[in-house]
Structure formats: structure tokens, C-alpha cells
C-alpha positions, 0 to 999 in steps of 0.5 A: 309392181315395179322392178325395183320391188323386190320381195324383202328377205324374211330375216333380220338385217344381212339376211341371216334369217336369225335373231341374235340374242346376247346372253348375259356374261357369264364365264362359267355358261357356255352359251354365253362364251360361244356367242362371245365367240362368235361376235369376235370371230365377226368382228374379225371378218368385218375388219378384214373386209373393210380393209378389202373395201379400203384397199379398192376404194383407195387404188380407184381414187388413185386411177382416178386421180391420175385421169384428172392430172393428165397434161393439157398436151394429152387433153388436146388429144381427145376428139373433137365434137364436129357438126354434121355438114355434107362432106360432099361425098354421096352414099352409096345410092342403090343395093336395097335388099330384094325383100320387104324390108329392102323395099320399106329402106328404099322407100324410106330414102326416095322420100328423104332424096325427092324431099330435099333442097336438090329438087328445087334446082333442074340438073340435080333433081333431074339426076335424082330422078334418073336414079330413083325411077324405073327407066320407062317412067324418068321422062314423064317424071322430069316433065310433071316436075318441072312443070310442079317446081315452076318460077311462081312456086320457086317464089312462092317458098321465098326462093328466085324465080330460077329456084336459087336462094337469095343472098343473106338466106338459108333455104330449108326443104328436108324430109325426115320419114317417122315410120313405113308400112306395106300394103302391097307386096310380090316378091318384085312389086311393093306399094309402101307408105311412108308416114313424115314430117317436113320442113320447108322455108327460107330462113333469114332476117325479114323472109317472107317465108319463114321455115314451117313444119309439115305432116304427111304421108308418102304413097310409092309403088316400087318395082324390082329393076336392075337389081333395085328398087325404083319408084313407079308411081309417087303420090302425098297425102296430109298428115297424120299430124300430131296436135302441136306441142308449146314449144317457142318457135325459135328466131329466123338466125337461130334457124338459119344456123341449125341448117347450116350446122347440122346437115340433113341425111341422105340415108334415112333407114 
């Protein structure tokens, strides 16, 4: 049964529970001068009613009127509509809570952070990583890295050698984590799956790497440390992933100006 499926009152219509009868007109039967009565008494209520129902109908259609006639002076005066472009300024990088909860945000956002385009440039992916893994582990990290985000691989994802995007382009990397899990957990160590999805490309009129989705799963280890979160180890996995849906990939410029106008989140959770 569907909400709306509610049970129908027993009675007649307006839910009197009643059948009217009307007797026929006879003045000398009293029966028949009572209903009389009471139809009139009826009639009496209906009409004040209805001149209730009128008198709000008519003041909402005259508030109404009044929206619609404002001046085009007041119209320029409601907010605009913006795309979500980065202001520059960065969020708040540390502050996750000291519980499981705390650990799935954190790692949630280490995922969005090590998945963006800033890792693909040394000085900016060097400084995420300072912020995001525990002390002891910052220089193994800076060096895997840097081996992993080679010229060959910079040109793999149609970026320069040197990882800059070329002129006329847009480059795309962004991670947009769908859900989290813990499987391990003590009051300062969490291990934490993060399941997301991907995008990864340049787009741009003739790019030998147009922007492609991806599906995958993110494995970090976290530690409490100085008062927050940070990675130990970070390891990826394909998928799961969704069968793909008939949805017309959309031109390389329509790409282009999606990425452009809506700007990627830094906080994911």
C-alpha cells in the first residue's frame, strides 16, 4: 500500500457518516420543516465559508501581484548564480575528529587531496604530502612519488614532460570518493577503504588524451599524530565498477568548460 492509500471514510461525501434524505414539502409535517431548516442553516455556513476562502484567495493573489510588479531596480538586487571556481583560499587542512568517524573524513579527503591535479606538479605535491603523512614516512613517499609521476607518465596523460599542461588545454585529474569503510580500528590507528571514482585526461580540441573515468578502491592506514590523521600507508585497487550507462560522451570543448567552471572540492566529507 502506497502512502497515499488511505482508507476511504464510511460515509457519505464530507464524511458525515449520514445519508440525507429529503422529505417531501409538506408545511403541516414537522420532519419535513426541520431538514428545511436545516439545508438553509447549511447554506448559511457554505456561504460564509466561501466568502472566507474568497477574502484569502484575493489577499494571496494581491501579495502575489505585488512580487510580480517589483521594479527592475529590486530585480538586480537578487543574488546572482556563480560558478564554483577555487577562490584560492585553502580550507582548513587538519582537525579530524579523534574517532572512527573522524578517520573515514580524513580519509575521504587524502583521497580527493593525492588524486587532484596538484600532484602532478613537484613543489605542490611535495607540500600535500608534508601535510597529509605521518613525519617519518614524508621522504619515502616524496621519493616513490616522484619516481611514479615521471616525464614518460607526465606525457602518457598528455601533460609536458615537466608535468605543465599545454597551451590551449584544460587538464583534468580529480577524485570524487562514493562511499568509505573501516576495517581496522584502535582508538589511534584505522585502516580505511575508500571506494571512488575518477577522472583523468586533457581536454581540448585534437588531445591525444581525451578525459576518461575511472572506478576504484583506495586502501589507507592512518595514524593518530599530533593531534590528526595522517597516512601510513596508501595503496589502490580497480573498481568496483558500475556497468556504464548510454550517456553521449559530451565534445572535448564541452569538457573543457565544465572543469573550468565548476571547480573541484577540496573537502570531500
Amino acid at each position: 500500500m502506497s502512502l497515499g492509500d488511505d482508507h476511504q471514510s464510511s460515509g457519505g461525501y464530507g464524511g458525515t457518516g449520514q445519508t440525507r434524505t429529503r422529505l417531501p414539502d409538506n408545511g403541516g409535517d414537522a420532519f419535513g420543516g426541520a431538514r428545511r431548516g436545516g439545508r438553509s442553516s447549511s447554506r448559511s455556513l457554505i456561504t460564509v465559508v466561501g466568502v472566507v476562502v474568497l477574502l484569502i484567495a484575493a489577499i494571496a493573489f494581491a501579495n502575489r501581484g505585488g512580487d510580480d510588479s517589483a521594479s527592475p531596480d529590486d530585480a538586480t538586487d537578487k543574488p546572482k548564480t556563480s560558478a564554483t571556481a577555487p577562490s584560492g583560499t585553502q580550507p582548513v587542512q587538519s582537525g579530524f575528529a579523534h574517532d572512527e568517524q573522524g578517520a573515514q573524513s580524513a580519509a575521504a579527503n587524502y583521497a580527493v587531496a593525492l588524486g587532484s591535479a596538484n600532484m602532478f606538479n613537484k613543489a605542490k605535491r611535495d607540500a600535500i604530502l608534508q601535510a597529509l603523512i605521518v613525519p617519518s614516512r614524508v621522504a619515502g613517499f616524496q621519493a616513490s612519488l616522484d619516481k611514479a609521476y615521471s616525464p614518460a607518465f607526465n606525457k602518457n596523460v598528455g601533460l609536458n614532460e615537466d608535468g605543465s599542461t599545454p597551451k590551449g588545454y584544460t587538464f583534468v585529474s580529480r577524485t570524487s570518493p562514493l562511499g568509505t569503510k573501516v576495517t581496522e580500528n584502535s582508538p589511534d590507528t584505522a585502516t580505511v577503504e575508500v571506494w571512488c571514482s575518477g577522472l583523468l585526461g586533457l581536454a581540448g580540441q585534437n588531445s591525444t588524451a581525451p578525459v576518461t573515468s575511472s572506478w576504484f578502491t583506495i586502501t589507507t592506514k592512518l595514524e593518530w599524530t599530533n593531534g590528526d590523521w595522517k597516512i601510513v600507508t596508501h595503496s589502490q585497487k580497480d573498481g568496483p565498477a558500475p556497468i556504464p550507462g548510454d550517456d553521449k560522451a559530451s565534445s572535448a570543448d564541452e569538457m573543457a568548460k565544465a572543469v573550468q567552471e565548476y571547480g573541484g572540492f577540496t573537502y570531500a566529507r
